[in-house]
N, C-alpha and C positions, 0 to 999 in steps of 0.2 A: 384627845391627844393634843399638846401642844409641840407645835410647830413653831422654828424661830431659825434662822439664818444673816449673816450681815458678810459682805465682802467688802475689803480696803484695799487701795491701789500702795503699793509698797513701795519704800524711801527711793529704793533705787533707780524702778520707772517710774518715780515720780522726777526725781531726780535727770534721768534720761528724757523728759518729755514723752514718756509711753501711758498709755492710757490702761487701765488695771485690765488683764487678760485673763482674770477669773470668771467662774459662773457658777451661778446657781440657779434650784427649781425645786418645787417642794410640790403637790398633792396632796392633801388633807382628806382620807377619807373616813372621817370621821372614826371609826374603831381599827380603822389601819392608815396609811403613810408612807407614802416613794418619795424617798430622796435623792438627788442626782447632785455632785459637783465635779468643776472640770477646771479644766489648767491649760490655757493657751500655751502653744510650743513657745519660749522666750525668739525674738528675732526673724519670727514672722509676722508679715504684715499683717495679714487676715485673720491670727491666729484666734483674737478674740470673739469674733463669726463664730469658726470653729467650737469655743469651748461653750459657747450659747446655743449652738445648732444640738451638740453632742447633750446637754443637761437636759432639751428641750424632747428630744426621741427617747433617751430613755425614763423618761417620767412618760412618754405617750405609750413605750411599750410593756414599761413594768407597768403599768393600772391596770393593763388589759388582762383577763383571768388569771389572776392569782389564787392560787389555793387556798382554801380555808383554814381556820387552826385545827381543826380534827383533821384532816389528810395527813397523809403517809409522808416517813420524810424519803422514798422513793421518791411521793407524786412532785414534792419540793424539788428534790434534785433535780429531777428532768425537765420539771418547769425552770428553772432559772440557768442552767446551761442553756437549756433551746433559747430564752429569751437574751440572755447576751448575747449569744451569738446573733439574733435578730439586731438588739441595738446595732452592732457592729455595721451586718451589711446596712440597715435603713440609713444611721451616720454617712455609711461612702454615698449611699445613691442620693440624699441631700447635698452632701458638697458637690457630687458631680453635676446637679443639677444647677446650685449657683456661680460652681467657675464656668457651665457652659453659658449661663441667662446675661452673665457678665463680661464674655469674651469679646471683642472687638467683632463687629458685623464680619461675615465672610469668613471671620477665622480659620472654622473648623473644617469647613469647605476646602481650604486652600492645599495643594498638595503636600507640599510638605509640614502642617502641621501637625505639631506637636502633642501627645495624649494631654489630655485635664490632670494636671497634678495637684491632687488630692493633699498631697501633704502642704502645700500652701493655708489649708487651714485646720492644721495638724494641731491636736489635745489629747490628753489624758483625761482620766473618766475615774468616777467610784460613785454605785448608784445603790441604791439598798430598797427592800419592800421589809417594812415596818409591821406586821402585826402579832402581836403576841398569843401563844410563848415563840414564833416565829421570827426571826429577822432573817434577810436573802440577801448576799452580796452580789455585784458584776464589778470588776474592777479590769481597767487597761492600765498601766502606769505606773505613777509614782503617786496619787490621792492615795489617802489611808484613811479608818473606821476604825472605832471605839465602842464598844459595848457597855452599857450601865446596867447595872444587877441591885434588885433591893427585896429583900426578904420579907414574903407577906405577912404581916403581925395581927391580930385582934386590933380591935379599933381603943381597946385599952391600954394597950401597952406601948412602950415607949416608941419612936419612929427609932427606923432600923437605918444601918450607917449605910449609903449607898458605896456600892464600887466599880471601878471600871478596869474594861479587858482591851488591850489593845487587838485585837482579831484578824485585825486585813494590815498588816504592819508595810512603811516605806520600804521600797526595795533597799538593800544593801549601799552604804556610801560610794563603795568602791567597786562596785558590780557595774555590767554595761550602763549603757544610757537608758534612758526611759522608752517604753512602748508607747507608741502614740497608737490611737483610733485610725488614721492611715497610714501604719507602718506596712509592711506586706506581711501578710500573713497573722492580720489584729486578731481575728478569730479566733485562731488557736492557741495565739498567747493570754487571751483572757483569762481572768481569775472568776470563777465562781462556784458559791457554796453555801448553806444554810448554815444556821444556828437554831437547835431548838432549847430554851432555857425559862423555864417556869416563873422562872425570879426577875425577867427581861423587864428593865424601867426607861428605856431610850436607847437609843442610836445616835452617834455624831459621826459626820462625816468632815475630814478637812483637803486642804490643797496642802503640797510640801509646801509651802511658804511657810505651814503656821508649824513642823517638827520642832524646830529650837524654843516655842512659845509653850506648847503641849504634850512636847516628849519628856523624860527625866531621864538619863544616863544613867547603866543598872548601880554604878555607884553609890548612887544618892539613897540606895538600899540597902547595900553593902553587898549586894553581888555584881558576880565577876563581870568584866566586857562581853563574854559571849553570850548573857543572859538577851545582849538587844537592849535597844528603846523600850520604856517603858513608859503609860499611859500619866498623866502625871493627876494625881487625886482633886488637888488643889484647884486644879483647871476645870478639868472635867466634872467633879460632883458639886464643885463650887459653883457652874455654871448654871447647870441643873436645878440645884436649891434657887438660885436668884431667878429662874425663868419659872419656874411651879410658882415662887412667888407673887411676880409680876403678872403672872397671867399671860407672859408667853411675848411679853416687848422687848425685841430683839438689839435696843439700845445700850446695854451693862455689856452684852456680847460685844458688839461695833468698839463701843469701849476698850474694853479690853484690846481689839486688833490692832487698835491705834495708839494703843500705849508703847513706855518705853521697851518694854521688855518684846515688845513684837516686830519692832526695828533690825533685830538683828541678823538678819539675812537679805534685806532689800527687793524682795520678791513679794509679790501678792498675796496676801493671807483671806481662804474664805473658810467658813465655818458651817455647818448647817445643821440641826438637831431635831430628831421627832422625840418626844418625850412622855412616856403614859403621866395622867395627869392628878391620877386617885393611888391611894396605897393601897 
């Protein structure tokens, strides 16, 4: 399976003197693949802690038993509920651990202080387990996932046109704000759910930074607004082709984040792709 990921700090904190508040983390196990990316809260200090703590637990908790590709998509289900909900609390009990290792001596001792506020290194999340015909989302937030589909052929026949599904789509423009990993109540806002798909040829996971880079407007299809964002081919399968090519060097990706077309929302764009590697 090739594996490839790159994150860029965006015009605008760059611009701002902030330092890119993305993350990533990948797992390669060799016939499967956890991917994890995360999105610092914008305007917290700590926030990119956060979004490197949060990619870091759930790549330790997706590896751990995952079901095989002949299991039930029961045994699926209930596996990747229970484990986001595990990302979640393991997330609070690390941050509680390093705003307390970091608090002023005596702090917590003192009477009137204040609980550990968690949301000080508050992120968003979208973490996937990779193995075919399987892929498993956990999603908090505003990260979004893309599915790639490519139809098995005879080794005669011509290579089959890949496609991709938008699956785990951005929440709404105009809907609340984002759930973060220490909102109250992160666990039960969590998104998760499998995908079983015979024709499964990768996973990409991104941060909202990269929507206006990745997304197409249902327009550019000729349907209507309420169709949603839609996955854009061009990005996606294009990406795909240059990394099976490459051999899985994550620099045409990086590329691409920091061209002009990726400027346009001044936020952090990261990227990350497990991708089957044989037709």
């Amino acid at each position: 399976m090739i594996v490839a990921g790159a994150a860029v700090q965006g015009t605008g904190h760059l611009a701002a003197g902030l330092g890119c508040q993305d993350a990533f983390k990948a797992v390669d196990l060799g016939d499967s693949a956890v991917l994890a990316v995360a999105d610092g809260a914008g305007g917290r200090e700590r926030s990119a802690l956060g979004a490197h703590l949060a990619v870091d637990t759930a790549c330790r908790v997706l590896a751990e038993d995952a079901p095989g590709p002949q299991d039930s998509p029961e045994t699926w289900t209930r596996w990747i509920a229970a484990a986001g909900a595990r990302v979640v609390a393991e997330y609070l009990r690390s941050v509680t651990a390093v705003l307390t290792a970091t608090a002023p001596p005596h702090a917590a001792d003192a009477p009137d202080a204040e609980p550990v506020d968690a949301g000080a290194l508050a992120a968003t999340l979208a973490a996937a387990v990779v193995r075919p015909p399987w892929a498993a989302f956990v999603s908090v937030g505003d990260c979004f996932g893309t599915l790639l589909t490519r139809e098995t052929v005879a080794a005669a026949e011509p290579e089959p046109a890949e496609r991709c599904h938008l699956v785990l789509p951005p929440p709404e423009p105009r809907g609340p704000g984002p759930v973060f990993l220490s909102s109250p109540g992160a666990a039960l806002r969590a998104r998760s759910f499998v995908v079983w798909e015979p024709e499964l040829s990768g996973v990409v996971l991104a941060t909202d930074g990269c929507t206006a880079l990745t997304l197409d407007h249902p327009s550019v299809r000729g349907l209507p607004p309420e169709a949603g964002p839609l996955p854009s081919e061009r990005f996606f399968c294009g990406l795909a082709a240059t990394l099976r090519a490459n051999g899985g060097d994550a620099e045409p990706l990086r590329a691409l984040l920091c061209g002009p077309g990726a400027a346009r929302t001044g936020d952090d764009l990261t990227v990350l792709c497990a991708l089957t590697d044989g037709r």
